[in-house]
Legacy VTK file of the C-alpha trace (Angstrom):
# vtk DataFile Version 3.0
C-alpha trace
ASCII
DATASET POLYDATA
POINTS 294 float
17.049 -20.755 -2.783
14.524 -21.655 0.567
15.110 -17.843 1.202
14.806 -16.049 -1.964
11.708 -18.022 -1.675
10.386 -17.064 1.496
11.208 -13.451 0.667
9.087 -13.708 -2.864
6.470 -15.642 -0.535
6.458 -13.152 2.278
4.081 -10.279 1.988
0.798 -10.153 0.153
-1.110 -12.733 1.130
0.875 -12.218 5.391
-0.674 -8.292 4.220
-4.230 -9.669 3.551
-4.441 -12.437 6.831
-3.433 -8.871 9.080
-6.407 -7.284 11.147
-5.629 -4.351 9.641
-3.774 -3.697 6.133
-0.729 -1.498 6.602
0.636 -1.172 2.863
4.008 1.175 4.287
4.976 -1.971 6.535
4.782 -3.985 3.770
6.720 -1.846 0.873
9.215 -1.511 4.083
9.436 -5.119 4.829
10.119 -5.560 1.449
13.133 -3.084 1.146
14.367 -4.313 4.324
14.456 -7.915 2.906
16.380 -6.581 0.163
18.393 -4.002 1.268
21.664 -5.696 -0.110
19.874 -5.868 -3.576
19.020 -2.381 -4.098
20.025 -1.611 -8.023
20.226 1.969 -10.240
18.371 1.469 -13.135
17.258 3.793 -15.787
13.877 6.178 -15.605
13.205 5.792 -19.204
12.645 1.650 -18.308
10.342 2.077 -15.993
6.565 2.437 -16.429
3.625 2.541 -14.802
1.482 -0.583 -13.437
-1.094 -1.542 -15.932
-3.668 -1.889 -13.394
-2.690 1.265 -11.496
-6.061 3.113 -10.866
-4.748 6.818 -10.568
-5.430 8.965 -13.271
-4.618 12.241 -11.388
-1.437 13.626 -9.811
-1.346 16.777 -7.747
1.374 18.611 -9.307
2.165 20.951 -6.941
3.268 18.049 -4.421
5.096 16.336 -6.873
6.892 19.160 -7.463
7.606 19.710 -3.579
8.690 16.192 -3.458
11.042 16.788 -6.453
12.924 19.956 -5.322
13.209 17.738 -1.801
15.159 14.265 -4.170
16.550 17.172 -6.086
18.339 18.331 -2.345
18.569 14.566 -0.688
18.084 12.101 -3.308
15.812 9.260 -3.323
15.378 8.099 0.483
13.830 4.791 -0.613
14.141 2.831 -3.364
11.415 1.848 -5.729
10.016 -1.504 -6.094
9.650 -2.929 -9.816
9.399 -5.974 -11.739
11.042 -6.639 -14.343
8.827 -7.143 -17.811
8.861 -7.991 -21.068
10.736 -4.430 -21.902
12.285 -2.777 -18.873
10.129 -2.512 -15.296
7.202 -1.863 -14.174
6.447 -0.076 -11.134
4.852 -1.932 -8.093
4.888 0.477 -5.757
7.081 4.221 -5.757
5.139 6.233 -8.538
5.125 9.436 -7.090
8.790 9.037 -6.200
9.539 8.156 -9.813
7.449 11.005 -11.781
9.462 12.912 -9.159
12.626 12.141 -10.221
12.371 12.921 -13.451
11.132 16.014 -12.836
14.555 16.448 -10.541
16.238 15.545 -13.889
17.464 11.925 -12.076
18.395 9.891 -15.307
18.995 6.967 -12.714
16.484 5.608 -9.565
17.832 3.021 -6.664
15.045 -0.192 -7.509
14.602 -3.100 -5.951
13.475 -5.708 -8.190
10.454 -8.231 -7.263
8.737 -10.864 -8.667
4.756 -10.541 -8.970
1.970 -11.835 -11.087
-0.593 -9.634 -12.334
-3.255 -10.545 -10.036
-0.598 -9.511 -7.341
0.112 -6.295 -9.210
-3.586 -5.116 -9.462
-4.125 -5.889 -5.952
-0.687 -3.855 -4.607
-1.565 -0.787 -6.760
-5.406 -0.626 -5.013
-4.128 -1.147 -2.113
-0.952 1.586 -2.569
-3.466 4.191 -3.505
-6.472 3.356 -0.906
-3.626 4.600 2.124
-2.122 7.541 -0.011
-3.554 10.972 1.353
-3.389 12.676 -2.255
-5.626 10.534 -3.897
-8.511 12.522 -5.038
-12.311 10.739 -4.076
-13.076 9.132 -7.229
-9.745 7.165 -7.971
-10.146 6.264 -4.229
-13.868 4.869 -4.319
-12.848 3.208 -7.690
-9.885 1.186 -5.357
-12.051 0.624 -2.336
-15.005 -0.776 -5.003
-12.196 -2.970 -6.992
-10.408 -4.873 -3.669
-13.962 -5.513 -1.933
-14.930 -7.343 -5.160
-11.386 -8.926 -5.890
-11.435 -9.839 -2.009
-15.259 -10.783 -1.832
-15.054 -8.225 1.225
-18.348 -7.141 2.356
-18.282 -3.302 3.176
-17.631 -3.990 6.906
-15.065 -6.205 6.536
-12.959 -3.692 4.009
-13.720 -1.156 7.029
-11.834 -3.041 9.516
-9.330 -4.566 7.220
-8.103 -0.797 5.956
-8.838 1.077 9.433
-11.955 2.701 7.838
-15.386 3.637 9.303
-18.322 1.716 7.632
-20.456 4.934 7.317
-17.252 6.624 5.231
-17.267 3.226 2.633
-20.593 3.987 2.101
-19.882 7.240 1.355
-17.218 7.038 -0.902
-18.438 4.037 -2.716
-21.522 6.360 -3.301
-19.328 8.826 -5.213
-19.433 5.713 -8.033
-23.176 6.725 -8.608
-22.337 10.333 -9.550
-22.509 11.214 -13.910
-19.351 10.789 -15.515
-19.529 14.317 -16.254
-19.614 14.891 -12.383
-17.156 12.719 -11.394
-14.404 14.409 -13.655
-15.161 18.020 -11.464
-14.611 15.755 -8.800
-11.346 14.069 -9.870
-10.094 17.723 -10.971
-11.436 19.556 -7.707
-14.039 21.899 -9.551
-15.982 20.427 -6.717
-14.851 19.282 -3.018
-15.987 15.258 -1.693
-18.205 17.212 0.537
-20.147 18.395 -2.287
-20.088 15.125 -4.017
-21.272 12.983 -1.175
-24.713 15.381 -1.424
-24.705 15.008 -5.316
-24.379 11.253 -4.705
-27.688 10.990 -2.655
-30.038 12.783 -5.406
-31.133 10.713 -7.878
-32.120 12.510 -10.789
-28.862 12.791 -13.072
-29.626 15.357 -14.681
-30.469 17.690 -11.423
-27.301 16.517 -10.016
-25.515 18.009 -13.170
-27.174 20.834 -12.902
-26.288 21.279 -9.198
-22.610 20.799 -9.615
-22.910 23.273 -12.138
-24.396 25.336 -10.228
-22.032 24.695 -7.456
-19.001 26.360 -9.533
-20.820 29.137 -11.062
-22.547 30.451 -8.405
-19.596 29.008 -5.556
-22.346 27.237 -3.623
-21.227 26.366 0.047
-22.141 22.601 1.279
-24.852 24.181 3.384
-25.922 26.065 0.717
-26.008 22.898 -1.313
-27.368 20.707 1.327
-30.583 23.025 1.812
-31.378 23.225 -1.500
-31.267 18.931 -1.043
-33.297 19.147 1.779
-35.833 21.497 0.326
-36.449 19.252 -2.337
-37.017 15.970 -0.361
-39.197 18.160 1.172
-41.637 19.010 -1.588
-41.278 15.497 -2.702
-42.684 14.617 0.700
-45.090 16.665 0.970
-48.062 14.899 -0.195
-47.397 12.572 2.726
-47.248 15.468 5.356
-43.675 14.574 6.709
-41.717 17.457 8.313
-38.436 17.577 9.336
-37.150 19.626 11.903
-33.505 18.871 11.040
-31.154 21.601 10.494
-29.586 21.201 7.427
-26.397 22.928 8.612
-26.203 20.241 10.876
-25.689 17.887 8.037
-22.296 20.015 6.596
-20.841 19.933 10.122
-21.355 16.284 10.349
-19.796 15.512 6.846
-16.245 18.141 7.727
-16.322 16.223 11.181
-16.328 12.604 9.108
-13.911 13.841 6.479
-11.579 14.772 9.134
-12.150 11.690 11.240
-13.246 9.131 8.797
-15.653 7.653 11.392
-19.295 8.147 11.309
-20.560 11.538 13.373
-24.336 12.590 14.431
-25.065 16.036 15.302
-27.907 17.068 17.158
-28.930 20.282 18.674
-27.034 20.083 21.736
-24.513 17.424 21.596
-21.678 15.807 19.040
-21.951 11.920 18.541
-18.811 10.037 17.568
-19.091 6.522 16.883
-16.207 3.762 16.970
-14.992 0.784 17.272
-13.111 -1.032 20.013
-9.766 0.926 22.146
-7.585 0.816 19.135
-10.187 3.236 16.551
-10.599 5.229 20.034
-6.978 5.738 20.522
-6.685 6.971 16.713
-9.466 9.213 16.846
-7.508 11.104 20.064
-4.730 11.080 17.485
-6.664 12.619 14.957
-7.579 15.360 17.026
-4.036 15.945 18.278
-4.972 15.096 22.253
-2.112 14.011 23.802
-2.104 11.336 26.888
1.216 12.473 29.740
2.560 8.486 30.756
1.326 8.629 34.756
LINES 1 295
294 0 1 2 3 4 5 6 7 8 9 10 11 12 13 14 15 16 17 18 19 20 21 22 23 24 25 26 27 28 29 30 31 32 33 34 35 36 37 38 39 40 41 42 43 44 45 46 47 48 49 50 51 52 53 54 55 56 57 58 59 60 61 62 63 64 65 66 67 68 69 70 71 72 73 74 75 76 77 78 79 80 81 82 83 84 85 86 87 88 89 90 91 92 93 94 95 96 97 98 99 100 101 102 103 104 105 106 107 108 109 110 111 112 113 114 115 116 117 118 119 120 121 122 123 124 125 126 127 128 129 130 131 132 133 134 135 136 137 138 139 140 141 142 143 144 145 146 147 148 149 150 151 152 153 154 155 156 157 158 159 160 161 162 163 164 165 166 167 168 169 170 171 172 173 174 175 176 177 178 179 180 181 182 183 184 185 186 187 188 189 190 191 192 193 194 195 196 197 198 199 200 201 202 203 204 205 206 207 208 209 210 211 212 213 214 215 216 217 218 219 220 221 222 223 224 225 226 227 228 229 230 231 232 233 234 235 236 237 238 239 240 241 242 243 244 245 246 247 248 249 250 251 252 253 254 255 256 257 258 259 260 261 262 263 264 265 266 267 268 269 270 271 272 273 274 275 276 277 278 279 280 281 282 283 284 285 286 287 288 289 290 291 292 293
């Protein structure tokens, strides 16, 4: 009993007190806890979370990730709870809209006990560290844990191994028309695009811009000079010039998409900022440079 206790007990709330919030650890702590408890159980049972933020699957990785179950099976099991009728997922959706598209009638599950406060917060989390989610689901997550959490924006940075200028960003994305953020959440437009969109803030020129943006296939320079150009004539009246080069600006945005830590360009020289060894060491890692052990 002490141990199936510690088990349920072990895991969110050890996943919040970490410096930083490592949601594979945890779904593999939990399977290693429980790998003697691993059970089939039927794909028609299982649903989604209630509180699972993602509206949008990419179905061309799904189906990638089927043919590879289809070949190997499932390599890890789900995690559910059990509900009122049949399960619902905690954490293993793409695996399980996989399956079925395999044609798996069964999935290996392990079964877990969590309330639904604990369910919202695993599903942000889940989908905050999964590459495929699109901008909009993700800034949706991020905006949901800092409030659930009382995180300021900084502290959400550090906890999930983020840069506090690309929070800002994303979180910006929020501001965006509906109408906007649905080109968004299909890819009509890129998050480049969008984090431009998000700093204007006349709606209605921002939908016309991101119409413009498909019809007339508007590069983020293109888009960030026409920005520009209008701060400009809004400034005017007070004589301000600026002698930044908007193409400057798209640069710096690929360079913090890529990284996910804030960037400065300026004429002559690239600006990187971080924080402490650790965000250094990940940053050579993002850029593939290699270290030989002296």
């Amino acid at each position: 009993m002490d141990s199936k206790k510690k088990a349920l007990g072990k895991g969110l709330e050890q996943l919040f007190s970490n410096t930083v919030i490592d949601f594979d650890n945890f779904e593999k702590d939990i399977v290693e806890e429980n790998e003697k408890n691993v059970v089939e159980i039927d794909i028609d049972d299982i649903r989604s979370n209630p509180y699972q933020p993602r509206k949008i699957f990419d179905t061309e990785s799904l189906n990638e990730l089927a043919k590879s179950i289809a070949e190997y099976g499932i390599v890890q099991p789900i995690i559910v709870k059990k509900s009122i009728k049949g399960y619902e997922l905690v954490a293993g959706e793409r695996r399980t809209k996989a399956a079925k598209i395999a044609g798996l009638k069964k999935i290996p599950a392990i079964i877990k006990e969590f309330n639904d406060q604990e369910m919202m917060e695993i599903a942000l989390i889940e989908n905050i560290q999964r590459e495929d989610l699109n901008p909009i689901d993700e800034a949706t997550s991020i905006s949901n844990i800092i409030k659930l959490r009382g995180y300021t924006q900084e502290e959400f940075a550090t906890k999930f191994g983020k840069s506090r200028t690309y929070v800002t960003n994303i979180l910006g994305l929020l501001k965006l028309p509906d109408e906007v953020k649905k080109l968004v959440e299909k890819k009509s437009i890129s998050a480049s695009h969008a984090r431009v969109l998000s700093k204007i803030e006349d709606d209605d020129k921002v939908i016309n811009l991101a119409k413009k943006i498909i019809t007339d296939n508007l590069s983020v320079h293109e888009l960030e000079k026409i920005s520009q150009e209008d701060k400009i004539i809004v400034n005017k009246s007070n004589n301000r010039k600026s002698n930044f080069d908007p193409k400057y600006r798209m640069y710096e945005n690929i360079l913090m998409d890529k990284l996910n830590n804030k960037v400065r360009i300026n004429k002559n020289k690239i600006e990187i900022y971080f924080n402490g060894v650790n965000d250094l060491e990940e940053l050579f890692e993002k850029m593939n440079i290699k270290f030989e052990d002296e």
